[in-house]
C-alpha positions in Angstrom: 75.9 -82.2 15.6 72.7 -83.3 17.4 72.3 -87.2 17.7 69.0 -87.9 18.8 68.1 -90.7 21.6 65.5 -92.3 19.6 64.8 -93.4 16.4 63.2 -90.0 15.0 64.3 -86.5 16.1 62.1 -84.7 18.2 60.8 -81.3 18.3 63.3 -80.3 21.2 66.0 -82.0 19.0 65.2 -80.3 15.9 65.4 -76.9 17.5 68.8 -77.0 19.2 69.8 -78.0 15.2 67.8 -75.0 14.3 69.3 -72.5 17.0 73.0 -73.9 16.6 72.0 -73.7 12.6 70.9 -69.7 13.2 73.9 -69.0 15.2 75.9 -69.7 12.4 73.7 -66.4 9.8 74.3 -63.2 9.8 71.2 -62.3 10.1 69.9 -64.8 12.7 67.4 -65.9 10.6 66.4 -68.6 7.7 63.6 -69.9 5.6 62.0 -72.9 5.5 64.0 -74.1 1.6 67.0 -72.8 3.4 66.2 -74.7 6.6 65.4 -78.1 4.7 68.6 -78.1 2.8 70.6 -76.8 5.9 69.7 -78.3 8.9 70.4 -82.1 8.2 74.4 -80.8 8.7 73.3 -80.1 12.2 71.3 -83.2 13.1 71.7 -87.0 12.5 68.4 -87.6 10.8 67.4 -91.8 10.9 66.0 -93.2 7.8 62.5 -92.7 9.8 63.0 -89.4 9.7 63.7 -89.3 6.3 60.2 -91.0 5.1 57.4 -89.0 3.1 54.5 -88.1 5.9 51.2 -89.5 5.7 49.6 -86.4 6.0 51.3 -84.1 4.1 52.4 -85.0 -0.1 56.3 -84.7 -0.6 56.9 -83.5 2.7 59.6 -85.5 5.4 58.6 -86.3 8.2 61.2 -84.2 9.9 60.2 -81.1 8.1 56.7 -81.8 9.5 58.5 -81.9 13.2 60.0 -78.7 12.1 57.0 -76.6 10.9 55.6 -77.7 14.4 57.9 -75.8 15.7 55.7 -72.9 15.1 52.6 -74.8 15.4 53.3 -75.0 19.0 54.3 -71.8 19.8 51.9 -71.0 22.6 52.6 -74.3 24.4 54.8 -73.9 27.1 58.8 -75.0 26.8 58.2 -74.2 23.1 61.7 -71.8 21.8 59.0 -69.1 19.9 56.5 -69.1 23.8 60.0 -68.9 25.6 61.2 -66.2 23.5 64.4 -68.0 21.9 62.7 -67.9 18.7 60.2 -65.8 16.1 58.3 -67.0 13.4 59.8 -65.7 9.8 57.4 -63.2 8.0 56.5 -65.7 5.0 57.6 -69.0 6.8 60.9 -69.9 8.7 62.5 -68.7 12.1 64.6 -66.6 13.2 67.0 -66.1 16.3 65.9 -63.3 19.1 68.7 -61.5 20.0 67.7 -60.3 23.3 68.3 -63.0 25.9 66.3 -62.8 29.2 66.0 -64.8 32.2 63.0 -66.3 30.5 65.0 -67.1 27.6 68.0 -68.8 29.8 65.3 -71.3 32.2 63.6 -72.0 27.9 67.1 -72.9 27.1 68.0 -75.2 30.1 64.4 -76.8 30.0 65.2 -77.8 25.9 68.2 -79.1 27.0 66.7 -81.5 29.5 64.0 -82.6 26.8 66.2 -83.2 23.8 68.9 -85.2 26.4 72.8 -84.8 26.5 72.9 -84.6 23.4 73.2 -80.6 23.3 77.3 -79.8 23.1 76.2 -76.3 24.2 75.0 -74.9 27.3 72.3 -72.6 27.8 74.8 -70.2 29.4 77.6 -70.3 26.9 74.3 -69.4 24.1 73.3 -66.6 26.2 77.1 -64.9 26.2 77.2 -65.3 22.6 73.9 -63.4 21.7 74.3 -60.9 24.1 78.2 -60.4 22.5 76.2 -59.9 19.4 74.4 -56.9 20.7 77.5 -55.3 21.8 
């Protein structure tokens, strides 16, 4: 389970839950509905992360860091710019199963943004997706 440092998870926190939560599906990927229900098993969410957003009706404030996931995809450090992630035809993510080098420096740059809080290293994900396409 990821504990984040501070009081709310951050996007780098959310998405090792998320990758270490797609490791676990056949098929690599998951929807948002499947996501929400899902992901608090892989991530201590605070009571802050649990309250409504302002900016959005009915939505957590954690499933707002976990659509901007996708938001951010063309920043840099970002899993879907790095290539450890897609964006879901109709919403949600999915897990690339083609590591590169790219992939490996995204994965050990998320590690050193979400803390030691990552049981995982970027290696020991890499061997498992590349068993996968064996």
């Amino acid at each position: 389970m990821i504990i984040p440092a501070g009081e709310r998870a951050t996007e780098a926190e959310i998405t090792l839950a998320l990758i270490e939560f797609l490791k676990t599906r056949s098929d690599r990927e998951a929807d948002f509905k499947t996501l929400r229900f899902y992901l608090p098993s892989y991530i201590k969410l605070s009571r802050a992360d649990k309250e409504v957003a302002r900016e959005r009706d009915a939505e957590l404030k954690w499933h707002t860091v976990l659509r901007n996931i996708g938001a951010h995809a063309k920043q840099r450090g970002n899993a879907i710019h790095d290539g450890i992630l897609g964006k879901r035809r109709g919403g949600g993510y999915y897990l690339r199963r083609t590591p590169n080098a790219e992939t490996v420096a995204a994965l050990e740059e998320l590690e050193r943004g979400g803390g030691k809080v990552y049981r995982g290293t970027s290696k020991e994900i890499i061997d498992m997706l590349a068993e996968d396409d064996d």
